[in-house]
C-alpha angles and dihedrals in degrees: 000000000000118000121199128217131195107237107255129192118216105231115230124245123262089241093062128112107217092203088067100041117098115224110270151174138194136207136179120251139192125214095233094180144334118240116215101214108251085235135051086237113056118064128254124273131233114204111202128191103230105222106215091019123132100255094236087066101022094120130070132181132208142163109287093242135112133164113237126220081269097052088250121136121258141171136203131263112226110257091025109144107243133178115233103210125194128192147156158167120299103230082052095068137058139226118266121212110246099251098176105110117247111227 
């Protein structure tokens, strides 16, 4: 089964300064499945269903651990509802032409 998810964007706090911010964008995620490591040695993986993203690479995987508010080590359930977040530099990134119409 595919879901689909309309692209969102997370709004920025009021206390934010939007010189310092990086360009960024955020889309919601589902944990498909979790993957055990074939081998004792290497982690556990997360697969996430990317929402807005092309199918063909709708899917990421990534190790299975994540820090809590406490610094403690946690992993994720499957079908646990997740944001992908992207950023980056600015000067890593271009300017886009407004394409929305002006009425």
């Amino acid at each position: 089964m595919i879901r689909k998810f309309p692209f969102r964007a997370i709004p920025m706090s009021k206390e934010s300064n939007t010189a310092n911010e990086k360009p960024s964008t955020t889309l919601p995620g589902t944990v498909e499945k979790i993957i055990k490591p074939p081998h004792p040695s290497l982690p556990e993986k997360a697969q996430i269903d990317v929402g807005g993203a092309d199918d063909l690479y709708r899917e990421i995987r990534i190790e299975n651990t994540l820090t809590d508010e406490n610094g403690s080590k946690v992993g994720l359930k499957q079908g646990a509802q997740v944001d992908v977040t992207i950023e980056a530099d600015r000067e890593d990134t271009t300017k886009k032409e407004d394409t929305t119409e002006k009425k």
